[in-house]
C-alpha positions, 0 to 999 in steps of 0.5 A: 500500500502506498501512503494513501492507503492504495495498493501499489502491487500493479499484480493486484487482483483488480487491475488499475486503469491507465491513468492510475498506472502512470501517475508520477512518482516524483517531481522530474515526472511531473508535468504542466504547472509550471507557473508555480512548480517549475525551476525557482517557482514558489511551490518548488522552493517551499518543497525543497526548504521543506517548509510546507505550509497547508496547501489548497490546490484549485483547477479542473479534472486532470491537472495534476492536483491529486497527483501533486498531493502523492508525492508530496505526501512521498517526499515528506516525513509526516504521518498521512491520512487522506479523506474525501469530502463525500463521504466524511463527516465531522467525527472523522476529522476530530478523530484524526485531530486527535490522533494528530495531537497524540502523534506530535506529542509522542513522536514530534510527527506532523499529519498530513492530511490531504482531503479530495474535493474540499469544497463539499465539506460544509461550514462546520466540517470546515470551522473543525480543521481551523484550529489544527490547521493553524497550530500546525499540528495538522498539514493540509492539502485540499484539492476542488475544482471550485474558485476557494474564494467561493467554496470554502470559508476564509479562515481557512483560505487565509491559513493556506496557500493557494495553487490554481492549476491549468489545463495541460496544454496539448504539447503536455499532454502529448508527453504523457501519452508517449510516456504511456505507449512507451513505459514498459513497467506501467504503459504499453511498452511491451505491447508493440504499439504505434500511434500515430502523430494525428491521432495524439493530436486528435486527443491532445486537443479533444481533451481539454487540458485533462490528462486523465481523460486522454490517458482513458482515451488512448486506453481503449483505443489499444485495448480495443484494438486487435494486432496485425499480422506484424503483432503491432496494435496500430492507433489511428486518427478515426480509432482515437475519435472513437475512443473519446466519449462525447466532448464534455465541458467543465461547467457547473452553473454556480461555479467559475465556468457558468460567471466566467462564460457569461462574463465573456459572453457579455462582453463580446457583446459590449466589445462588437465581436460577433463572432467571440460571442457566438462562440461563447453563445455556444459553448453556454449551450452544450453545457447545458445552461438555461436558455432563460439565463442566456436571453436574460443577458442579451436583453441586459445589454442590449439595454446597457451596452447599446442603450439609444445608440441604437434602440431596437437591439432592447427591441430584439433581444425582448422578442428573442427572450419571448420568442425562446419562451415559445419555441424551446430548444434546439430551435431557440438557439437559432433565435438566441444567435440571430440576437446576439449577432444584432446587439454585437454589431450595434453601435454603443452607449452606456450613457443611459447606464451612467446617467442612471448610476449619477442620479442614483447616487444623488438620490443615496447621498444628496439632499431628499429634493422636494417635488415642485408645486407645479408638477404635484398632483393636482387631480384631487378636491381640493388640491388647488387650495395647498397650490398642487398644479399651479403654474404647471405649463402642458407641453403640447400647448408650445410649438414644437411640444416644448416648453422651458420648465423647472422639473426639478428644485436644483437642476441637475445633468446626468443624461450625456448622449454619445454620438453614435448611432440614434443616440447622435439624433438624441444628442442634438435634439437634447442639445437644442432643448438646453440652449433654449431653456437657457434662453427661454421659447414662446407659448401658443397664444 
């Protein structure tokens, strides 16, 4: 058994997939995060001072992060324990505080404790470590593939470094399957496969940066394949398609990958980029996001970004939003694109936004303005005797539909129109209005 309690005997009765076989040993195996592990990076002088502290590691499926933990949990003297945040509870983890405790007093052996998917423990499983933690009687090293920030409580994110992993990039990932075929003690090595270069490549991309699932991939793809005459196993490009499952995306719709897409589906939108957000559109879609939310965004911005400068977008989008409402999917994703695409290529202004924003503040610091005599309401018995209404001069009754009048005690600007798009027609009417109202305009006699 090796120090997570997993056999390491590779004649054991129940054989270990690819992807466990060829898991490093050490950190010359180790591939990808170079950021914080390579030569001189931070993570690789704290393990090589040893001065480790509680460590959590934070990135999509296949990265690295449990495999980073073993052998750290190798290379250190620590005792090691290791949970996962599914299926423990908070007797377990006061069991292993104490047996941390008693170990350091008896031994002087810290406990490094690595949890899988720390994220799922709740507030109170995670509140039980704190104090371990941060007497350093426990070393721990917590793995998810949630933001931390988000999923797991600051005290416990302040006692700890944080690591985020990347996707492995496709040249990474093509080194750890060439390993594979080549190792003779884990891999294929003794096998007499060939792969060739466009099916690493099919894989390599197809995979997304998750080396468990190319190593999968490539594990049936020779499994699956009967040898020549010759006696080679020969992987092709169409065998390596076949081999791959369905592309899934890493999308939870309240984690980093739901906000980070809308985020730059949004502002793919607002930056005039079609084409970005009809990717970004997409990529929404086969994850399987509400087509609700995804309208809901357009309509958004089609208000914010767009505004006046063009006025229909707010127009399209609300018959896209109503439209989706009707038809369903995979239909409304038609309408969703045609949307998208009218809001991308429109002119923009946020002037209605900001000019909202300015009178907001006012209302929230400023002095409660009352509303003028003139513009109360006037339409009940005896409103004229408190002086409701009185002076208020009607619009239609003045050339042009206009006439200058107080609308507010302490006058105020907060709607600057841009000059693009209908917003420049807003901008000269709204101009002439001012210049008169400085300078006064005649009544319909």
């Amino acid at each position: 058994m090796d120090l997570f309690g997993e056999p390491k005997d590779k004649g054991a009765s129940k054989p270990q997939p690819l992807a466990r076989r060829m898991r490093p040993r050490n950190l010359d195996e180790f591939v990808g995060q170079e950021h914080f592990l390579g030569p001189g990076k931070l993570l690789r002088r704290l393990l090589g001072a040893n001065r480790l502290t509680s460590l959590i590691f934070y990135g999509p499926p296949g990265t690295g992060k449990t495999a980073l933990a073993h052998i750290i949990a190798d290379e250190t003297k620590a005792h090691v324990d290791r949970i996962n945040a599914t299926t423990s509870n908070v007797a377990e983890i006061r069991a292993i505080g104490r047996e941390a405790h008693a170990r350091l007093a008896s031994t002087g052996r810290r406990t490094l404790l690595f949890i899988d998917e720390i994220h799922r423990f709740n507030r109170a499983q995670q509140d039980v470590l704190l104090g371990d933690v941060e007497d350093g009687v426990i070393l721990l090293i917590g793995a998810t593939t949630q933001n931390p920030f988000f999923a797991i409580v600051s005290p416990l994110v302040s006692r700890s470094s944080i690591f985020e992993f990347k996707a492995l990039a496709p040249e990474e990932i093509k080194t750890l399957l060439r390993r594979a075929i080549c190792d003779k003690e884990r891999g294929f090595g003794a096998m007499n496969v060939e792969v060739a270069q466009d099916a690493l490549d099919y894989i390599a991309t197809l995979c997304d940066g998750d080396a468990r699932r190319a190593l999968n991939a490539i594990e049936v793809a020779v499994l699956s394949t009967a040898a020549g005459e010759d006696g080679k196993i020969r992987v092709n490009r169409e065998l390596a398609a076949e081999s791959m499952q369905k592309k899934a995306f890493a999308y939870d719709v309240t984690g980093d990958e739901h906000y980070d897409s809308a985020s730059a589906f949004i502002k793919s939108m607002r930056g005039s980029d079609p084409d970005a957000a009809l990717y970004w559109l997409a990529r929404m879609l086969e994850s399987g996001e509400d087509v609700r939310f995804i309208a809901r965004r357009i309509v958004i911005c089609s208000s914010e970004d767009v505004g006046n400068a063009d006025p229909q977008a707010l127009v399209v989008a609300a018959a896209a939003l109503q439209a989706c409402e009707f038809v369903g999917m995979p239909e409304a994703q038609i309408i969703l694109a045609q949307a998208v695409i009218y809001v991308a290529c429109s002119p923009k202004s946020n002037a209605s936004y900001m000019a909202l924003s300015g009178a907001v503040e006012d209302v929230k610091s400023g002095r409660t303005l009352e509303v003028p005599a003139a513009l109360k309401d006037a339409s009940y018995k005896g409103a004229k005797r408190l002086g409701r209404g009185e002076g208020y001069k009607y619009s239609h009754q003045y050339e042009g539909g206009w006439v200058e009048q107080e609308y507010l005690p302490a006058p105020r600007i907060y709607y600057l129109p841009t000059d693009r798009g209908y917003e420049a027609e807003i901008k000269e009417r709204l101009e002439a209005w001012r210049k008169r109202k400085s300078g006064g305009s005649s009544a319909k006699e």
